[in-house]
C-alpha positions as CSV (number, residue, x, y, z in Angstrom):
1,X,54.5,28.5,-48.7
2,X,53.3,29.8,-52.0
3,X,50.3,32.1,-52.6
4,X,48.0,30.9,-55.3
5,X,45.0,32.1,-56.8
6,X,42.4,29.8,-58.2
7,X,39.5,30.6,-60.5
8,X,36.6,28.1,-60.2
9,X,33.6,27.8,-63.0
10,X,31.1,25.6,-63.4
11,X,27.7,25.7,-65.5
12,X,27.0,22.5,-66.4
13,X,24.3,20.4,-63.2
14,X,25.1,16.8,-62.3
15,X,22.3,14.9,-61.1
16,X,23.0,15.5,-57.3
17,X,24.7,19.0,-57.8
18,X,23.9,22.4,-59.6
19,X,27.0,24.6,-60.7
20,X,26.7,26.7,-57.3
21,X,27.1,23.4,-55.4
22,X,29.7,22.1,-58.2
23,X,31.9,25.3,-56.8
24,X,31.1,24.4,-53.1
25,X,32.2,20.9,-53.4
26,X,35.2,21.9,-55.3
27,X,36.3,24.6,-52.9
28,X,35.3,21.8,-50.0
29,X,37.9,19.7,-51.7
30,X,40.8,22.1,-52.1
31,X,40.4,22.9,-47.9
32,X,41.2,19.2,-47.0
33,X,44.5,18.7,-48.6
34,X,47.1,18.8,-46.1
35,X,49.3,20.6,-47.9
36,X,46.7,23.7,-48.9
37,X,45.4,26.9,-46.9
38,X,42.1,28.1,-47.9
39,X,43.0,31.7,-47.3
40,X,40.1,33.8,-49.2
41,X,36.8,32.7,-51.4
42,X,35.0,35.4,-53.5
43,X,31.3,35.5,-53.8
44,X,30.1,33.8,-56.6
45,X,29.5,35.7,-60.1
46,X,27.0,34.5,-62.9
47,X,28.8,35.6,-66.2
48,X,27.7,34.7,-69.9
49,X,29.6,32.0,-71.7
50,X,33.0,33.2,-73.7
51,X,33.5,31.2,-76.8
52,X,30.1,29.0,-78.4
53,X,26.6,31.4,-77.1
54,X,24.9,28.2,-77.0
55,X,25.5,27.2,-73.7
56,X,24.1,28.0,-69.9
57,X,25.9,31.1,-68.1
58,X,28.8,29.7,-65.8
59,X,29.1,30.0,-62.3
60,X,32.9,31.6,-61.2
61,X,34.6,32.2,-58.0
62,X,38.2,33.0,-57.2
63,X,40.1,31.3,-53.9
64,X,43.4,32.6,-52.4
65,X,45.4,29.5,-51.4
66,X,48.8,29.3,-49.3
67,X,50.5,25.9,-50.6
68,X,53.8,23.9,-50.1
69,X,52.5,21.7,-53.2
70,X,54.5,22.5,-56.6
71,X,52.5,23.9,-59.7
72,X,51.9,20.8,-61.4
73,X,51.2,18.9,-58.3
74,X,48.9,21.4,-57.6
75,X,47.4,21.6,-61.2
76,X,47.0,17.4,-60.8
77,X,45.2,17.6,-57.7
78,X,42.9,20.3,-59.1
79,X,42.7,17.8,-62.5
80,X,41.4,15.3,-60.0
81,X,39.0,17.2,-58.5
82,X,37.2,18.0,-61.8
83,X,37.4,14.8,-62.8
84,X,35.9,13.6,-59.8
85,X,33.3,16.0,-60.4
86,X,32.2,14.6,-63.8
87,X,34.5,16.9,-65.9
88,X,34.9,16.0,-70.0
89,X,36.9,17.8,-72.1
90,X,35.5,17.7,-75.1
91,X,36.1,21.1,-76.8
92,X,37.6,24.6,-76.0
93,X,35.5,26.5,-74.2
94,X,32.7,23.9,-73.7
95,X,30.2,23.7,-71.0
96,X,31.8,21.9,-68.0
97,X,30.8,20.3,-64.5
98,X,33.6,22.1,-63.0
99,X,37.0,24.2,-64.2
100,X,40.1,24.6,-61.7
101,X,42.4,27.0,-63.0
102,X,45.6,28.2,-61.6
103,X,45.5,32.1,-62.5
104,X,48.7,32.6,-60.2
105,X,51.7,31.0,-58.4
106,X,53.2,33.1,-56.4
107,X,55.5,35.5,-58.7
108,X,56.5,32.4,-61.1
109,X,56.0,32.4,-64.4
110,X,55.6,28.8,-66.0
111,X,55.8,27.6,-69.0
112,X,55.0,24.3,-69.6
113,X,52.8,21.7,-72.1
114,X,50.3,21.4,-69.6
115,X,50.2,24.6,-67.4
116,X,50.6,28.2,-68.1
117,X,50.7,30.7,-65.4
118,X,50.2,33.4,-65.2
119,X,46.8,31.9,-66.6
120,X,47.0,33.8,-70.4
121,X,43.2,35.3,-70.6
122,X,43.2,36.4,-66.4
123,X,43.4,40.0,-67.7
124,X,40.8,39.8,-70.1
125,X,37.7,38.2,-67.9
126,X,35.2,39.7,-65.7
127,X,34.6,36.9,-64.0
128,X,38.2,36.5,-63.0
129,X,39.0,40.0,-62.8
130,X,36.0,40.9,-60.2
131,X,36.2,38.4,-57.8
132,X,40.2,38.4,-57.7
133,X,40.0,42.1,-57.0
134,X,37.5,41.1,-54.4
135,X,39.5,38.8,-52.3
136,X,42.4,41.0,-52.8
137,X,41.9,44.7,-53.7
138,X,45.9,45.2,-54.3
139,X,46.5,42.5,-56.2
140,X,49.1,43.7,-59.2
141,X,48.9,41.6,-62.2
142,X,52.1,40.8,-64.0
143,X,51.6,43.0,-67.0
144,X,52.0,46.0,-64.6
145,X,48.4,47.4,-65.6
146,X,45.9,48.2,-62.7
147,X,43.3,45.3,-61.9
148,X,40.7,47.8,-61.7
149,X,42.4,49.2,-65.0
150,X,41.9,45.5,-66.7
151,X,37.9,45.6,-65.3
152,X,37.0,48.3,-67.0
153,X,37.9,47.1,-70.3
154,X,35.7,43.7,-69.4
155,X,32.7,45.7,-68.8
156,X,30.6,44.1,-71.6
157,X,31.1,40.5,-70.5
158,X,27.6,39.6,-68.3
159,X,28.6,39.3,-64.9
160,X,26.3,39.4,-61.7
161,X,27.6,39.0,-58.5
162,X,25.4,36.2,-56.7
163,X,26.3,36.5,-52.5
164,X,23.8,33.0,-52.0
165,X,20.6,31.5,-52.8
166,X,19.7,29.6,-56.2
167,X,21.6,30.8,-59.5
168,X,19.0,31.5,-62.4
């Protein structure tokens, strides 16, 4: 079994679903498979956009997972859940239904065309940053930095810890 984290964002409605609900599904989803433990879910954070301003403020939460599924199965099955979910990829750093993004594998690094992990901007976002160190309060990224360290240099970033009820 492999340890995985998983950052989840969402801040685009669907008719039947707002981003809050787009998480819950998708966590919902990742529970089910067989060959996943849910371990851990962070509250949920509003945080502003990165990239184009022009856009609503995403939803994000981070999940501990305990997995006998390889990275890139993994990464497909998360693929499918955001596609399930009404997910288009239309630009970098776009508005989206739903984003599934493995921030860790266990201690691999990978490589790949399709997946990079450790996820490449983990250390640089709030709103991965807070609810990792959250689910797990010793969690040592791979640059050797502090978590906590990381958060303070994020602190202009927009995020608001949201425990339930409606996201504004």
């Amino acid at each position: 079994m492999v340890i995985s984290y998983i950052g989840l964002g969402s801040n685009i409605a669907r008719a039947s679903s707002s981003p809050k609900e787009q998480l819950e599904i998708a966590v919902d989803a990742i529970s089910v498979h067989p060959k996943i433990s849910l371990e851990k879910i962070s509250s949920f954070y509003q945080s502003s956009p990165i990239g184009p301003k022009d856009q609503p403020d995403y939803i994000n939460a981070v999940v501990k997972i305990k997995t006998d599924l390889d990275a890139i199965t993994l990464l497909r099955y998360l693929q499918e859940i955001e596609n399930n979910n009404g997910r288009e990829r239309k630009y970098r750093w776009g508005p989206r239904t739903l984003d599934l993004d493995i921030l860790t594998f266990g201690d691999q690094t990978i490589r790949t065309e399709y997946l990079t992990v450790p996820h490449l901007e983990m250390e640089n976002r709030a709103f991965v940053l807070r609810p990792l160190l959250e689910i797990d309060p010793n969690f040592q990224p791979l640059s050797g930095q502090s978590s906590a360290a990381l958060l303070e240099k994020c602190t202009d970033q927009g995020i608001v810890k949201r425990l339930r009820g409606p996201i504004v």
